[in-house]
N, C-alpha and C positions, 0 to 999 in steps of 0.2 A: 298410958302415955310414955312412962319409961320402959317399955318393952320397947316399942317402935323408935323411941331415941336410939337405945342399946342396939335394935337392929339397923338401922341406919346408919350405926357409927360402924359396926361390923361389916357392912357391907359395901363401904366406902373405904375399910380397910384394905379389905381383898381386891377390889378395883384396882386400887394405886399398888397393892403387893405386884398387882398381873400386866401392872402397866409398865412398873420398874423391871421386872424379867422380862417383858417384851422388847425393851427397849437392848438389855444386857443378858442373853440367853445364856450368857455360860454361869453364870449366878448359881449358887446350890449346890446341893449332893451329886458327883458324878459315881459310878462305877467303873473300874476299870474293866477295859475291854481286851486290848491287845495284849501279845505279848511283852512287850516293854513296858507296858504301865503296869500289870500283874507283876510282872519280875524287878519291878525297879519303886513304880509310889504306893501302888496298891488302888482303893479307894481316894479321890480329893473330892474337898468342898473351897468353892471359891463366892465368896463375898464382894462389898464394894473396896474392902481396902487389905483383904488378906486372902491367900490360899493357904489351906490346909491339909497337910500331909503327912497322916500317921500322926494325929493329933498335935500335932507343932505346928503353930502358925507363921505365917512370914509374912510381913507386910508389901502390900502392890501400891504400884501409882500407873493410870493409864497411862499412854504416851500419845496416842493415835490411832486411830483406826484406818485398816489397810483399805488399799483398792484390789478389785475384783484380780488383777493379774500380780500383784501382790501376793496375795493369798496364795492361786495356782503355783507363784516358785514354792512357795513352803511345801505345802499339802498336793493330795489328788485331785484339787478344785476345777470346777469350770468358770475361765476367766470370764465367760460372757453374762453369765447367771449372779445375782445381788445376792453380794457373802456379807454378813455380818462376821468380822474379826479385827480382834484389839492385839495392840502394842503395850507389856504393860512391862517395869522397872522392878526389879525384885534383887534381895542380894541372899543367894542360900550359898553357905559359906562350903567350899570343896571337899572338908572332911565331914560334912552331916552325912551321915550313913543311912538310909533306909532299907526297905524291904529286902534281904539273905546279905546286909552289906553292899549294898549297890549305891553308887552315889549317883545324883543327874548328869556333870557334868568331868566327870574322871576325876585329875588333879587340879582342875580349875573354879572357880566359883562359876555360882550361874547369879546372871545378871540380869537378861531379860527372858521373857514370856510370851509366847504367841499364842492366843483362842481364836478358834473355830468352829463355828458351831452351824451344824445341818439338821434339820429336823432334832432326834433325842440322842443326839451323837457329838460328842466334843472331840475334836482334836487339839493336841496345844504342842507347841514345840519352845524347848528350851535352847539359852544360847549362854554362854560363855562372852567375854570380852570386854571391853571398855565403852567403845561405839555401840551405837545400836546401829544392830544389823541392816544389812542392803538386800531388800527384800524384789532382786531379779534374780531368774534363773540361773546366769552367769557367774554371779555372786554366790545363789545359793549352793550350786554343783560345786563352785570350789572352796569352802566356805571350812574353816578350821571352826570357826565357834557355834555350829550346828552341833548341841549335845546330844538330842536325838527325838524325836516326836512320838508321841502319846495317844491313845486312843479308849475315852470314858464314853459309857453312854448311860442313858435316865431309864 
């Protein structure tokens, strides 16, 4: 009998584990992929209230989650296709140095976070500023507090 308890209780765990990353797919260990995340973070893992970067955590608060043409000014997305991606609040202060001495966002702090996640591929872009950002095209092309976008995968 306590076998079948202990497996029920495991197996009720992993449910609501696969049901919480269903819901928030950028959750976990990424890899970095592109160029600027290899030359700048490396490796992140992003939780429900921190990212982590070169073992330093910073704490996250979501803010929102974007709409389909939202997304497209950030990223390569297709406006018409259902994107899962969040707004989230973070403050990594201008002089934290990571990966050969590279910061996120030059001499300015970075404040907010953008995730995007497509099949085992994250993209995330950082911004700089006070406001949070204006997530149209117009906005984004001429956009001073676009630090620069990221590319993990699983």
């Amino acid at each position: 009998m306590r076998k079948i308890f202990k497996a029920a209780i495991a197996t009720l765990a992993l449910t609501l584990s696969l049901c919480a990353t269903a819901q928030q797919p950028e959750r976990g260990y990424w890899r970095a992929a592109s160029n600027t995340a290899t030359g700048v973070t490396s490796d992140i893992t992003i939780s429900e209230t921190k990212l982590i970067i070169g073992f330093k955590p910073y704490i996250i608060a979501p803010i929102r989650s974007l709409k389909p043409e939202e997304v497209s000014a950030v990223f390569d997305a297709d406006a018409s296709a259902a994107v899962l991606a969040t707004v989230y609040r973070l403050d990594i202060p201008a002089a934290q140095k990571f990966e050969h001495k590279n910061t996120l966002c030059g001499s300015d702090d970075t404040h907010y976070m953008v995730t995007y996640t497509t099949g085992r591929t994250l993209q995330v872009a950082f911004f700089s500023g006070d406001a949070v950002p204006v997530f149209t095209f117009d906005a984004i092309s001429h956009s001073t507090s676009l630090c620069g976008t990221f590319t993990y995968v699983r």
